[in-house]
N, C-alpha and C positions, 0 to 999 in steps of 0.2 A: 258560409262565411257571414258573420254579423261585423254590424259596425252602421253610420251613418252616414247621411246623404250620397248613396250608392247611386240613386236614380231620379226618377222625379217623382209627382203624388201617388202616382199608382203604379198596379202591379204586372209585371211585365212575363210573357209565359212562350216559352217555346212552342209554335202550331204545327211541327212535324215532323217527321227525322229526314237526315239523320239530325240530330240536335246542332245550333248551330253553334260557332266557337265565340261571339259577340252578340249581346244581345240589349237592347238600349244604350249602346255605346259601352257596358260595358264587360269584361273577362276577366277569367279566373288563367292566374299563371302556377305552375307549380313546377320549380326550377326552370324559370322560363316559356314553359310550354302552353300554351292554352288549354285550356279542356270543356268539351262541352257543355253548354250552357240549357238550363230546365228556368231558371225564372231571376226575377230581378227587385225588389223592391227598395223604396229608401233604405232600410234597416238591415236588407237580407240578399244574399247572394246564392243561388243552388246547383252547384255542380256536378257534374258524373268525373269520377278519377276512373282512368281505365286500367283494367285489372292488371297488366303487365308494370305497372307502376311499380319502382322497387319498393323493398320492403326497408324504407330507412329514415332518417330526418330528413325535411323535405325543408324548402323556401315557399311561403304560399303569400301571393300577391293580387292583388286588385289592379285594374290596369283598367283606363276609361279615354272615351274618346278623343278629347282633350289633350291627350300625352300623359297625364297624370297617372303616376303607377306608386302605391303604398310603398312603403317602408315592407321589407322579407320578412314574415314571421313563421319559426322555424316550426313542424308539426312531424310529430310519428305515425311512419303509415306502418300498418300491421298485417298479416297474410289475411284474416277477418277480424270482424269488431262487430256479429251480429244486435242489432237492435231494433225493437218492436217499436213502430206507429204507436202514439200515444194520443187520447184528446183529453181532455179538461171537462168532467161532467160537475155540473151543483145538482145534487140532490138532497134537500132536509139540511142546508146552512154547511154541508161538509161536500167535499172536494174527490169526485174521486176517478182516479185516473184507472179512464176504459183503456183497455192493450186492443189494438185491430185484429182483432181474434173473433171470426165469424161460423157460423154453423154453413159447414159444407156445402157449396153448391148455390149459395144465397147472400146475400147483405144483410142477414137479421144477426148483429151484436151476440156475444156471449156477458149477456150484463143482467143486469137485475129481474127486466122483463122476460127476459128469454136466456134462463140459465143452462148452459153445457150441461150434460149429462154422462155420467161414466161409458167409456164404451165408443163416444157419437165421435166425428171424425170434424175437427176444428183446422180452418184455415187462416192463416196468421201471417202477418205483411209487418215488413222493415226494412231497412237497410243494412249492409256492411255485411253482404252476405259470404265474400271474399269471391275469389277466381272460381271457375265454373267450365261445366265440360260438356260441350263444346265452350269455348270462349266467346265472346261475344265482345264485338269491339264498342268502346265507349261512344255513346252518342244514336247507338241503333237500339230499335228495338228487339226483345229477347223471343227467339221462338219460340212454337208451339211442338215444332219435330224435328231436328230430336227437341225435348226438353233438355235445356240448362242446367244441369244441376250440378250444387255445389260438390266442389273437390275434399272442404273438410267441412263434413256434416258435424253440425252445431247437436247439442244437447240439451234438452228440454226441460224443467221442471217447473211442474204447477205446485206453488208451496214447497213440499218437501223430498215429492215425491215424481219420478222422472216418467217424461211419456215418451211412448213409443212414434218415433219419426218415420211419416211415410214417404215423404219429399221437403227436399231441402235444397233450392233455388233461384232461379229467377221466375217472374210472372210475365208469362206470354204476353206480348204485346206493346209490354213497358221497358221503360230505360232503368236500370239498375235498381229494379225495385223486386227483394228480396220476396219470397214464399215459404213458408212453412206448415206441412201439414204435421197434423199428429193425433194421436189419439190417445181423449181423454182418461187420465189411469182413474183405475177403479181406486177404494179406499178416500177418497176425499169427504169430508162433512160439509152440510150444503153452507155457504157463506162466498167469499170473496176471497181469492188468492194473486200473489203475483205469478209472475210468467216472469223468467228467466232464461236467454237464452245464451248458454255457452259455447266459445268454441277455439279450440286450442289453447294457449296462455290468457287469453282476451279477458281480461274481466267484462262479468254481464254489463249490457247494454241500457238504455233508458228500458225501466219497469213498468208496467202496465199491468192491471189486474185484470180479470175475469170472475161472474157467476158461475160456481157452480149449487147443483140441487141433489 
């Protein structure tokens, strides 16, 4: 949720679970309901919707210590809406938006220095992963056994060409912070592609690119 003066100068971050439903004075409502809360800042609001949320127009409200509660503004929830982590890189005067897409089993980027390779097994983080099995209730964190894994596995292409899904998620540990493994399809020219991640009617998500070589 954006907008301003949410909080005060600085940034405000949930230290545990389960996530709490107030956090600097203040919560997210949706049709009344609170839902846990990950952080807080002047500008930004971040919350977990939990998966049993229907699938329809919703009422989504600001609500702060004060008594002060936003004006409803109406939002379509979806069975999923996967979407890949993106950051913001300058390289050489141009712009270019890395996908959280890492070489298996590490924190080394799939980017210019350390380009994917056909074959190798890339692990990719987002949100809107949709509902998941076992369910995992909003505000806890997701297991390691069983693993979480989504109900409607999303579809993958790098450029134009679709990879092979090995798990499709949540990540052990975290609050609603999607997984995707996959592997890299052969046939790529070594350059820069997007990552697109679909799933059901959902049109894809925020874009992020990857190296490949």
């Amino acid at each position: 949720m954006y907008g301003i003066n949410f909080g005060g100068d600085s940034i405000m971050s949930a230290g545990a679970f389960p996530l709490p439903l107030a956090l600097g004075g203040a919560s997210v409502l949706v049709n009344g309901t609170q839902l846990p809360m990950l952080s807080v800042s002047p500008w930004q609001i971040t919350a977990q919707l939990p998966q049993e949320t229907p699938t329809q127009s919703s009422n989504f409200q600001a609500s702060f210590a004060d008594g002060v509660i936003t004006p409803p503004e109406v939002g379509g929830i979806v069975t999923a809406a996967p979407a890949l982590f993106v950051s913001q890189i300058q390289r050489g005067g141009t712009t270019i938006y890395q996908a959280a897409a890492f070489h298996a089993g590490t924190a080394i980027p799939a980017d210019d220095d350390h380009p994917a390779q056909a074959g190798e097994v890339l692990e990719m983080y987002g949100t809107g992963i949709g509902a998941t099995d076992p369910a995992v209730p909003a505000g806890q964190p997701a297991p390691a056994n069983p693993l979480a894994r989504a109900t409607l596995q999303p579809v993958v292409r790098i450029g134009d060409i679709e990879a092979r899904v090995l798990f499709a998620g949540l990540t052990p540990g975290l609050a609603g912070v999607g997984q995707v493994n996959i592997v890299v399809p052969s046939g790529l020219k070594p350059g820069r592609y997007l990552v697109a991640l679909e799933s059901g009617d959902a049109n894809p998500g925020a874009l992020g690119t990857i190296a490949v070589q």
